[in-house]
C-alpha positions as CSV (number, residue, x, y, z in Angstrom):
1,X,74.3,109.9,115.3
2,X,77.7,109.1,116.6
3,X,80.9,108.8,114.6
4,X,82.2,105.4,114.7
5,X,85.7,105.2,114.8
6,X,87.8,101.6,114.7
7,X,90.7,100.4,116.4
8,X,92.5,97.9,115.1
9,X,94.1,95.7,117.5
10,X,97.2,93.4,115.9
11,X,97.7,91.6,119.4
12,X,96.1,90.8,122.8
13,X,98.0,93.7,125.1
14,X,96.9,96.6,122.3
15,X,94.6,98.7,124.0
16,X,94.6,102.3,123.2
17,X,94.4,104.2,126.9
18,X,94.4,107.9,126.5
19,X,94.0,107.9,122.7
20,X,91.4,105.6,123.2
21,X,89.6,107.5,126.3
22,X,89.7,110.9,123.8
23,X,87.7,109.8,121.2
24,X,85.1,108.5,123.8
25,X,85.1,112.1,125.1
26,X,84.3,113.7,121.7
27,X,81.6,111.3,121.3
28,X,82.5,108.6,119.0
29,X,81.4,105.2,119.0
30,X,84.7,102.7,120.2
31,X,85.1,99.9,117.8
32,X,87.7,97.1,118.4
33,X,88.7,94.4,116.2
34,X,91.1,92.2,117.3
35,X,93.3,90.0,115.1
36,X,95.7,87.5,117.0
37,X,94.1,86.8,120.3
38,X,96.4,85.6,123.4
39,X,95.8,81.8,122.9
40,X,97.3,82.0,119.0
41,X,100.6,84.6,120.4
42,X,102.5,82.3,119.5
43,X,101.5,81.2,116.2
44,X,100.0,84.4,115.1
45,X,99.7,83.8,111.1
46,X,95.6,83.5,111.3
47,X,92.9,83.8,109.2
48,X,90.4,86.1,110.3
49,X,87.5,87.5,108.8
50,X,87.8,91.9,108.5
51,X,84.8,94.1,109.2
52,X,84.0,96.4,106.2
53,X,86.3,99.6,107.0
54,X,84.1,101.3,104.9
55,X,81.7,101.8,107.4
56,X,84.0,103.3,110.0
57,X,84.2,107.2,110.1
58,X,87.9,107.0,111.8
59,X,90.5,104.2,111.8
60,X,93.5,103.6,114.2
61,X,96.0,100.9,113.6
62,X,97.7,100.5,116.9
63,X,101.0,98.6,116.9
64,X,102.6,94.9,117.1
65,X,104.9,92.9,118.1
66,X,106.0,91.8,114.6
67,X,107.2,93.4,111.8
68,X,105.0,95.3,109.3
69,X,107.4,93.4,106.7
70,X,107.0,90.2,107.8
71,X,105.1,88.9,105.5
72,X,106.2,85.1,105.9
73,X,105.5,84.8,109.3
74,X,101.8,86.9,109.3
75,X,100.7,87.4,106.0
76,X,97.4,85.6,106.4
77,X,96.2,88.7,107.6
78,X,99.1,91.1,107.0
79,X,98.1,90.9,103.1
80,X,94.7,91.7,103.0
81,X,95.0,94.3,105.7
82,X,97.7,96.4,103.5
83,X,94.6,96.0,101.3
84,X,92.2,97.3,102.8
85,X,93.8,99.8,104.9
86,X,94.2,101.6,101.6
87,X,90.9,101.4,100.0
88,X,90.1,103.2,103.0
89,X,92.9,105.9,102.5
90,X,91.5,106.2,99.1
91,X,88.8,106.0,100.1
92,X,89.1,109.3,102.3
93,X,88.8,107.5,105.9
94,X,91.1,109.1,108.1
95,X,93.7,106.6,109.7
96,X,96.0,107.5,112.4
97,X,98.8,104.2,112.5
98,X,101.0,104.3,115.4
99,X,104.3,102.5,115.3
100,X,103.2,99.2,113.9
101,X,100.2,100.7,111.8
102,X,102.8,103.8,111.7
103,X,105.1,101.5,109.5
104,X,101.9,99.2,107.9
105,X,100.6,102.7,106.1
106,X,104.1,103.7,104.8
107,X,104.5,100.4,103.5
108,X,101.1,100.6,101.8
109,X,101.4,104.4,100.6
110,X,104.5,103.7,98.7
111,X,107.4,103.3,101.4
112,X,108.9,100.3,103.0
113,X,109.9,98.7,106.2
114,X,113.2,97.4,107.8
115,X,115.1,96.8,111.0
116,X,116.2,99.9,112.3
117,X,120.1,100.2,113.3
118,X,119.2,99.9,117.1
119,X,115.9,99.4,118.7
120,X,114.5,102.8,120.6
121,X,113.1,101.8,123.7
122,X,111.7,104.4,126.8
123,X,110.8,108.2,126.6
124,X,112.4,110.4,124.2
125,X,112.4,113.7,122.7
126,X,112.2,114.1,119.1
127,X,112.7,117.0,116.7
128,X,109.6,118.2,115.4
129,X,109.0,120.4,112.2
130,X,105.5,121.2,113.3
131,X,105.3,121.4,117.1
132,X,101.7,122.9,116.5
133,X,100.7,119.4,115.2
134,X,103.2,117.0,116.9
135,X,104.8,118.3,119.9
136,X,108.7,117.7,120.8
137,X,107.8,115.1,123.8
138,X,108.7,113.3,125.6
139,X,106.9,110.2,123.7
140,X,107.0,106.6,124.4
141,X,109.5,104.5,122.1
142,X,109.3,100.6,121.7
143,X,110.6,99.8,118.3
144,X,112.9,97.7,116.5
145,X,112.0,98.7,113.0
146,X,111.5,101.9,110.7
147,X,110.0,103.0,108.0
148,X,111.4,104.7,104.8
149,X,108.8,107.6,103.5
150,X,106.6,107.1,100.8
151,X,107.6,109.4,98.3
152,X,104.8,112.0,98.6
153,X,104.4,112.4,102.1
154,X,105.5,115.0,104.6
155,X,107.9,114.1,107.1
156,X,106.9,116.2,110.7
157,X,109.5,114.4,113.0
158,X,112.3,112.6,113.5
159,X,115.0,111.0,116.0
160,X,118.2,110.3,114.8
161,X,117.3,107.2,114.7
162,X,113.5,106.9,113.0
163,X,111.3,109.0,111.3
164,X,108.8,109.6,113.6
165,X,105.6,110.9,112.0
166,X,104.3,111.5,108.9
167,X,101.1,112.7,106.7
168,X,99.9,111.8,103.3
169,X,96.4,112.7,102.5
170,X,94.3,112.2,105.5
171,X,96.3,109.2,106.9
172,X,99.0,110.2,110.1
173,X,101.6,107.5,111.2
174,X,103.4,107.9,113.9
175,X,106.6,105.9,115.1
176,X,106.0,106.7,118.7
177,X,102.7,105.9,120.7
178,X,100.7,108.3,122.2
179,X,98.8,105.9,123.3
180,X,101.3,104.6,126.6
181,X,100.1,105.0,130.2
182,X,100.9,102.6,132.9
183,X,98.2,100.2,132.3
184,X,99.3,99.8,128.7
185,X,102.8,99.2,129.8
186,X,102.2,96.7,132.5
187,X,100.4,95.0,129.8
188,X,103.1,94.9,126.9
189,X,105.6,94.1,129.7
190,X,103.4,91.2,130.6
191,X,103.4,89.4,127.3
192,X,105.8,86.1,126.6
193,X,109.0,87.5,126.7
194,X,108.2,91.3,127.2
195,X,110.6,92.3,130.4
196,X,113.4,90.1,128.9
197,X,113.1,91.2,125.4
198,X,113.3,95.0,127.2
199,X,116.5,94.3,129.5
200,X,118.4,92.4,126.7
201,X,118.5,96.1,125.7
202,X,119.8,97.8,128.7
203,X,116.3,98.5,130.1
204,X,115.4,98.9,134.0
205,X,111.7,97.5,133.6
206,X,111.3,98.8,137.2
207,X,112.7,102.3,136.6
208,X,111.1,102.4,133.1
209,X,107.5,101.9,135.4
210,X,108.5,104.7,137.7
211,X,109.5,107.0,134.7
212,X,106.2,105.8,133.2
213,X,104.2,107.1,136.0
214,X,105.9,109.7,136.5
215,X,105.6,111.2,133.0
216,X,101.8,109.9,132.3
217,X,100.0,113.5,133.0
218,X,101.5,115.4,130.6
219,X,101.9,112.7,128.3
220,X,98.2,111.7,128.3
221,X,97.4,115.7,127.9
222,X,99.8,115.5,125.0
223,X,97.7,112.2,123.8
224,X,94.7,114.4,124.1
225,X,95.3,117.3,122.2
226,X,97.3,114.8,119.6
227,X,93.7,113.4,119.1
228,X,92.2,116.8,118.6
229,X,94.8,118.0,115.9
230,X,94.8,114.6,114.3
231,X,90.5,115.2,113.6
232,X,90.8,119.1,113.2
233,X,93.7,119.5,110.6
234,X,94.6,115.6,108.9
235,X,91.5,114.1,109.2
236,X,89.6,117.2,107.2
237,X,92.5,117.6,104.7
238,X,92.5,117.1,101.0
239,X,92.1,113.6,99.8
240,X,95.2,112.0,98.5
241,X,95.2,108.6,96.8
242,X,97.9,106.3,96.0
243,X,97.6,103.3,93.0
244,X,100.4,100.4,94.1
């Protein structure tokens, strides 16, 4: 029987690419849930009704284009996802949050979440602790926000502006996403506002697709084997639980 592993998709353009296309290759079953479809962008505080994450053997939080503190404008489902995103921490589910879900499990585990100074947008390098588990780059940037660690966890890398990864227990977030390729792109850039929202800050959208294409071998390998460290060395670590 296959592991079942579930991503959790906050928007319309989340779709996981290489991160995704791993797990298929080690076998597990590909879940998706999606939370605010394309016709409610716009107004995206809705209701919806959560699978039991339970039942998963693997959870990925993928990221958003709203704040993981903006509880106002989504906490219809913001609230009870914070829930239940750490009954299944406690729980001993392994979750892997990237950049939204990054920031969503450092809220939840204790830490908190703010603008950042300047947005990071494009590929960067970042300084790595652990190149072993989280290698130096370059990875995909398209934030706005940060997190502050919960006290507790291990910080693995940074840029000078943003922690960029983290562990606690058997939970990984990760400021950058591994999870870029050009399809990915094209579909971020696509949404209401995406290319302006992107040149506002000094962005070539066309030479940021060039770059993107350019880059997407190695960064997909480093996707890859970022999957395979994630299941062999966070996802089999000791269980560590946190009471809000």
């Amino acid at each position: 029987m296959s592991k079942r592993v579930l991503f959790i998709e906050h928007d319309h353009a989340s779709e996981a690419g290489p991160i995704s296309q791993r797990f298929a290759e080690l076998g597990f079953e590909i879940n998706r849930f999606l939370i605010v479809d394309e016709a409610n962008y716009l107004t995206p505080n809705v209701t919806v009704t959560w699978p039991d994450l339970l039942q998963f053997d693997v959870l990925v939080v993928l990221g958003a284009p709203w704040g993981a503190w903006e509880d106002e404008r989504i906490g219809n489902w913001l609230t009870p996802e914070r829930a239940k995103v750490l009954e299944a921490h406690n729980a001993g589910i392994p979750i892997l949050g990237i950049c939204f879900g990054g920031q969503l499990m450092a809220r939840v585990l204790g830490g908190s979440v703010a603008r950042a100074p300047k947005a990071e947008l494009g590929w960067y390098e970042i300084k790595s602790d652990d190149t072993s588990l989280i290698e130096t780059g370059p990875w995909f940037q398209y934030h706005w926000d940060r997190w502050q660690l919960p006290p507790g966890a291990v910080e693995i890398a940074r840029t000078e502006i943003a922690s960029q990864a983290f562990t606690f227990g058997r939970t990984l977030g990760l400021q950058f996403h591994p999870e870029i390729d050009s399809h990915v792109l094209d579909l971020w850039l696509a949404m209401e506002g995406g290319c302006v929202e992107v040149e506002s800050e000094g962005v070539v959208v066309e030479e940021l697709r060039a770059q993107t294409k350019a880059i997407e071998p190695g960064s997909n390998k480093r996707g890859y084997d970022l999957v395979d460290r994630f299941l062999s060395r966070i996802a089999t670590s000791e269980i560590k639980t946190f009471n809000a």
